[in-house]
C-alpha positions as CSV (number, residue, x, y, z in Angstrom):
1,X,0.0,0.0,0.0
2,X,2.8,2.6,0.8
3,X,4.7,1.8,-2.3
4,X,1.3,2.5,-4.5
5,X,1.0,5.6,-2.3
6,X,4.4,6.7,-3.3
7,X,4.4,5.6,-7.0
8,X,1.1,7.7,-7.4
9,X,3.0,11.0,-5.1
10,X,5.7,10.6,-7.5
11,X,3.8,10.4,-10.5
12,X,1.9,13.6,-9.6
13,X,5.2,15.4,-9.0
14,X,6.2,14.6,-12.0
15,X,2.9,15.7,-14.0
16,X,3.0,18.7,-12.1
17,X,6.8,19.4,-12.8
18,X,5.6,18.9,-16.3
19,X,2.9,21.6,-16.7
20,X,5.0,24.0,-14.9
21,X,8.1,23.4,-17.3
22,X,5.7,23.8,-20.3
23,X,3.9,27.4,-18.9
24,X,7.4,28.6,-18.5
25,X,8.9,28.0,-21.8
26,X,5.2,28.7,-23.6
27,X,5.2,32.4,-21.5
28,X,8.8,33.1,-22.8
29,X,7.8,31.9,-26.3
30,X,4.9,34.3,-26.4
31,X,6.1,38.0,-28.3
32,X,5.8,40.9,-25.3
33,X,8.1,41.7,-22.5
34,X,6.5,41.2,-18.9
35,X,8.8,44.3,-17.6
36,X,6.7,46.2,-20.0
37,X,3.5,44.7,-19.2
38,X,4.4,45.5,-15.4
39,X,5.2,49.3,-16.3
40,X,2.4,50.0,-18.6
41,X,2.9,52.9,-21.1
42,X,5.0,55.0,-18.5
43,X,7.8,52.9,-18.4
44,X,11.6,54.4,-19.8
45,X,14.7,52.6,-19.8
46,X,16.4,53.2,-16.5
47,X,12.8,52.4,-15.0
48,X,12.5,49.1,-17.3
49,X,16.5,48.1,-16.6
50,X,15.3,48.3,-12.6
51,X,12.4,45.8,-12.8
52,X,14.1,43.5,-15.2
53,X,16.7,43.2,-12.3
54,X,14.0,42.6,-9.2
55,X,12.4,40.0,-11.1
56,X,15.3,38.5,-13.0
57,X,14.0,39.4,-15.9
58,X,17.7,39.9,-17.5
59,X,19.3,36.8,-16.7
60,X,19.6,33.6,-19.4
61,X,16.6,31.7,-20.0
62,X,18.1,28.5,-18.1
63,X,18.8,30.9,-15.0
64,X,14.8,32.5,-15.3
65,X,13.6,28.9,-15.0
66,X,15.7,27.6,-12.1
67,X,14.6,30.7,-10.3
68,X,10.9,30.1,-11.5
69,X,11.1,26.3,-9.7
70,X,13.2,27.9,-6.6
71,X,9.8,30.4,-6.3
72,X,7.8,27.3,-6.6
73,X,9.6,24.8,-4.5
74,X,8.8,24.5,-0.6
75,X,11.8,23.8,-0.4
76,X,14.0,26.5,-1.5
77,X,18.0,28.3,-2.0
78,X,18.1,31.7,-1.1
79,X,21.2,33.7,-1.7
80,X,22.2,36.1,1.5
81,X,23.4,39.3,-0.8
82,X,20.3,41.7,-0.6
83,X,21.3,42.7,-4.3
84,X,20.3,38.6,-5.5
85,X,17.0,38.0,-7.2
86,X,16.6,34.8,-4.3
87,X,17.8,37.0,-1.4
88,X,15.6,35.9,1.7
89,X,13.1,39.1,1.7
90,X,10.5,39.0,4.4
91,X,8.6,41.7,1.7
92,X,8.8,38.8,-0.8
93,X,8.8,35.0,0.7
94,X,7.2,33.6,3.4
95,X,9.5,31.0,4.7
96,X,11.3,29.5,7.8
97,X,15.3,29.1,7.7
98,X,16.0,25.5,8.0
99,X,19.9,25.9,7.8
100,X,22.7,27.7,6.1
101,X,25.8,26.9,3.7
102,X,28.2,29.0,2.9
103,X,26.4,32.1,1.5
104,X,23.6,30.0,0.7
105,X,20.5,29.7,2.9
106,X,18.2,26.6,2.8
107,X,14.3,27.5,3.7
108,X,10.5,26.0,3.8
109,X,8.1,28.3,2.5
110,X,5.0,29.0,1.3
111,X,5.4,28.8,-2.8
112,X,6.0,31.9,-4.1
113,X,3.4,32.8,-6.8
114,X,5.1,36.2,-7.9
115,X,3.3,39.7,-8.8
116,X,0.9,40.4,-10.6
117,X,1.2,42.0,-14.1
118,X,-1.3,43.7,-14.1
119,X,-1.6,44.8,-10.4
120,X,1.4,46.4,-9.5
121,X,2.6,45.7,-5.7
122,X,0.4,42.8,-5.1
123,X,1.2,39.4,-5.1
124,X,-0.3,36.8,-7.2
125,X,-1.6,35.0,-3.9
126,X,-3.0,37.9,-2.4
127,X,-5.1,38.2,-5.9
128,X,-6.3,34.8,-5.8
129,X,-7.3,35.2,-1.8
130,X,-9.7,38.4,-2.9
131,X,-11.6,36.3,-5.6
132,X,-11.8,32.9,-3.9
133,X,-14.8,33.8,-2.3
134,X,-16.8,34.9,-5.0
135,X,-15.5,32.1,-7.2
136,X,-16.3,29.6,-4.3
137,X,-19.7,31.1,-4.5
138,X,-20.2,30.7,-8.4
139,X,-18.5,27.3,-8.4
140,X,-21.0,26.0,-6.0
141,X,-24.1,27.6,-7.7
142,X,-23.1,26.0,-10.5
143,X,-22.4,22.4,-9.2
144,X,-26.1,22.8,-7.3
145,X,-27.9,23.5,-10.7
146,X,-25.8,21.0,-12.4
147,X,-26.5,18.1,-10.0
148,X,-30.3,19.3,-9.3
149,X,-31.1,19.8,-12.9
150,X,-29.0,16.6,-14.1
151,X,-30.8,14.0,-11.9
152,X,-34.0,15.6,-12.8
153,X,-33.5,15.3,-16.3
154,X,-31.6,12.5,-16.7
155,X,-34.5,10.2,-14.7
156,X,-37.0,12.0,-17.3
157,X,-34.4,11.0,-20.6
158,X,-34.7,7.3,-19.1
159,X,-38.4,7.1,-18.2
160,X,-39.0,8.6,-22.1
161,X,-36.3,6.4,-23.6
162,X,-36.1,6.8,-27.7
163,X,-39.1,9.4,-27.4
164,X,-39.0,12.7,-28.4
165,X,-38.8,13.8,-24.9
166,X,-35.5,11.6,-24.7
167,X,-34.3,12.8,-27.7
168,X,-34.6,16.6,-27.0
169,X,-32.5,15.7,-23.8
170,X,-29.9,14.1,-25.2
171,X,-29.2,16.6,-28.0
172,X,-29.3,19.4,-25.4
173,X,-26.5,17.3,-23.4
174,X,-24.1,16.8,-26.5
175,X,-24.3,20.2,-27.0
176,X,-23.3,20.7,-23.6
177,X,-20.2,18.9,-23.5
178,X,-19.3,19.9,-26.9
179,X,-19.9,24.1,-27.3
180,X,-17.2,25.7,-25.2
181,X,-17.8,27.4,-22.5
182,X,-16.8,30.8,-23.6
183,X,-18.9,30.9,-26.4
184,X,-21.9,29.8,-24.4
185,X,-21.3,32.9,-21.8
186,X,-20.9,35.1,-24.7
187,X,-24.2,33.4,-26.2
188,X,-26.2,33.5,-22.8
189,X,-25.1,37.0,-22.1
190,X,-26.0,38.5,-25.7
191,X,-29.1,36.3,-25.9
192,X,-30.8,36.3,-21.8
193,X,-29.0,40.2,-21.1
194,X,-29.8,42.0,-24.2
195,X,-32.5,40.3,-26.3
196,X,-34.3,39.4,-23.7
197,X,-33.1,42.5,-20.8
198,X,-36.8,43.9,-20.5
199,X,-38.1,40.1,-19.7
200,X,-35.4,38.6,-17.1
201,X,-34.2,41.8,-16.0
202,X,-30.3,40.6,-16.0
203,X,-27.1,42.3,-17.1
204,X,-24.3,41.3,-19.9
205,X,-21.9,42.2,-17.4
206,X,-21.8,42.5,-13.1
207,X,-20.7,42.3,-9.7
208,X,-21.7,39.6,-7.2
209,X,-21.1,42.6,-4.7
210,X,-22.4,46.3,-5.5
211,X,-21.4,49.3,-3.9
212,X,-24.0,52.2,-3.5
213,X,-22.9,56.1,-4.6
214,X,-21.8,56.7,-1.3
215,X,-18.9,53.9,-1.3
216,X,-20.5,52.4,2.0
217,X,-22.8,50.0,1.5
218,X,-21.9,46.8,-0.2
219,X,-24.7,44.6,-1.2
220,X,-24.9,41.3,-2.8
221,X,-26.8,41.2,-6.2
222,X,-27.7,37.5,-6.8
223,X,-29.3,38.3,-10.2
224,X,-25.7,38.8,-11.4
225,X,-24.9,35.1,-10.3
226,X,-27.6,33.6,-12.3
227,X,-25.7,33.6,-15.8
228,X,-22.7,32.7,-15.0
229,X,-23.6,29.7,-12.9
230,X,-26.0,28.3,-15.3
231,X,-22.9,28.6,-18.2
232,X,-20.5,26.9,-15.6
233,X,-23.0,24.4,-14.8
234,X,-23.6,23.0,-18.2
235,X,-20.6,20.7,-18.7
236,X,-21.4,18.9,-15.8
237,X,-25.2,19.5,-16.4
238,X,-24.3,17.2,-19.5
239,X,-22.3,14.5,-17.7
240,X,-24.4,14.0,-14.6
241,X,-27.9,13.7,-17.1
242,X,-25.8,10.9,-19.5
243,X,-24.5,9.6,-16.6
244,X,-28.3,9.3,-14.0
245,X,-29.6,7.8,-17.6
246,X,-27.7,5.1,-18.4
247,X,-27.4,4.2,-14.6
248,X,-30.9,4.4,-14.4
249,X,-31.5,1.8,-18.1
250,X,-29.2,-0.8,-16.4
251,X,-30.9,-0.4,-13.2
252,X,-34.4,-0.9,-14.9
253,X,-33.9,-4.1,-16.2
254,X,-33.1,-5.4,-12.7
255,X,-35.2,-8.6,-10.6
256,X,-35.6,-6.1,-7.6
257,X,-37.3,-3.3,-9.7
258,X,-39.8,-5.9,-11.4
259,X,-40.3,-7.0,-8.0
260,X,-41.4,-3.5,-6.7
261,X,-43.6,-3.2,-9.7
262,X,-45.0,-6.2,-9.3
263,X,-46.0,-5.2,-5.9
264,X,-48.3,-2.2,-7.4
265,X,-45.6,0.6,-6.3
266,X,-46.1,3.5,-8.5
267,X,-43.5,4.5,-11.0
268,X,-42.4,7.6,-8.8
269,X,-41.9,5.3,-5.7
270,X,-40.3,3.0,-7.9
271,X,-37.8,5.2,-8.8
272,X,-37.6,7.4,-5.5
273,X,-37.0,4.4,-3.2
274,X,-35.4,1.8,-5.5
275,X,-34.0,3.1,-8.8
276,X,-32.7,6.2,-7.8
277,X,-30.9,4.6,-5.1
């Protein structure tokens, strides 16, 4: 048992070691230069010389990457000249020193996601901590329409099998696992937050949180969650309906369902107590 514990631990590492190599040489591969991104239109050259040196933008390709794993690692080698891209910054890591080598300091930290393009002075982590709540919010939504909705029709696409009504369904659930997601939110937005804005009274775009004139109040505006949690919910929409249907055809040619029937349940008990089950 430990060994297939540790076989499967190393084979994640590994995966894992893989998408990280690829992201790093794909970002590098990509035209732009991320000093410039940082800087925006006001950058100049002693400005843009300055960040390339805090985030090692200037050094070798090779050197980039083994700092990019270093920032990743828990693990970690931290130079002890404050001038050093890996220099040991309270501002920067958040790590414990295990031990020290030399002029080389060996450290357990928290991985070390970088800052954000886009955001100057914030790290990546603290970006991902102020929209984890409202993700967390939208990933559930969708996940409780998806698994309501799914069962639901998925007990209906069995009960109708090779009807129309069955038919319908399953077309509907192709769909859903095949258009991509982006184009349905583009599709839902244009379609239920244009077309059809005087009817459901939603928005193309919004907040889950508004904020009155006054910059004090913030309120939560759950129309603006409908949308985008029935878009996120489709994919698995489709896979929980194929998958409650087919469960459901197996199940009905069972002895213990031909049983209940032959005790003069109805079809709703049948399914509620025994099929479902």
């Amino acid at each position: 048992m430990l060994s297939y514990f540790l076989n499967k631990a190393f084979y994640a590492l590994l995966t894992l070691f893989g998408v990280v190599t690829v992201i790093f040489f794909l970002f590098n591969v990509l035209p732009g230069d991320p000093a410039q991104m940082m800087l925006g239109q006001n950058e100049d050259s002693e400005q843009l010389a300055l960040v390339k040196q805090k985030y090692g933008f200037d050094k070798p390709i090779g050197t980039q990457y083994l700092y990019y794993l270093n920032d990743l690692s828990p693990i970690s080698f931290h130079s002890n000249s404050p001038d050093d891209y890996t220099f040991l910054s309270s501002n920067k890591y958040e790590a414990s020193k295990l031990f020290t080598i030399g002029n080389t300091t060996i450290a357990f930290k928290f991985p070390y996601l970088r800052e954000s393009f886009t955001k100057q002075g914030k790290k990546v982590t603290q970006v991902l901590a102020e929209t984890l709540p409202n993700t967390f919010v939208l990933a559930t939504s969708a996940i409780i329409i998806a698994m309501i909705l799914g069962v639901c029709l998925g007990v209906v696409s069995a009960l109708f099998k090779d009807q129309w009504l069955d038919k319908a369904i399953q077309i509907f659930s192709t769909l859903g696992m095949s258009v991509p997601s982006f184009f349905s939110a583009i599709l839902f937005a244009w379609f239920f937050g244009y077309v059809l804005h005087e009817y459901t009274n939603l928005e193309m775009t919004g907040s889950l949180y508004e904020i009155d004139d006054f910059g004090e109040t913030k309120t939560i505006q759950w129309k603006n969650l409908i949308l985008p949690a029935i878009v996120l919910g489709i994919r698995p929409l489709a896979v929980v309906i194929q998958l409650m249907r087919n469960s459901l055809l197996e199940v009905f040619n069972q002895d213990y369902i031909r049983t209940a029937r032959a005790k003069g349940l109805s079809e709703f008990n049948v399914i509620k107590n025994h099929a479902v089950k």
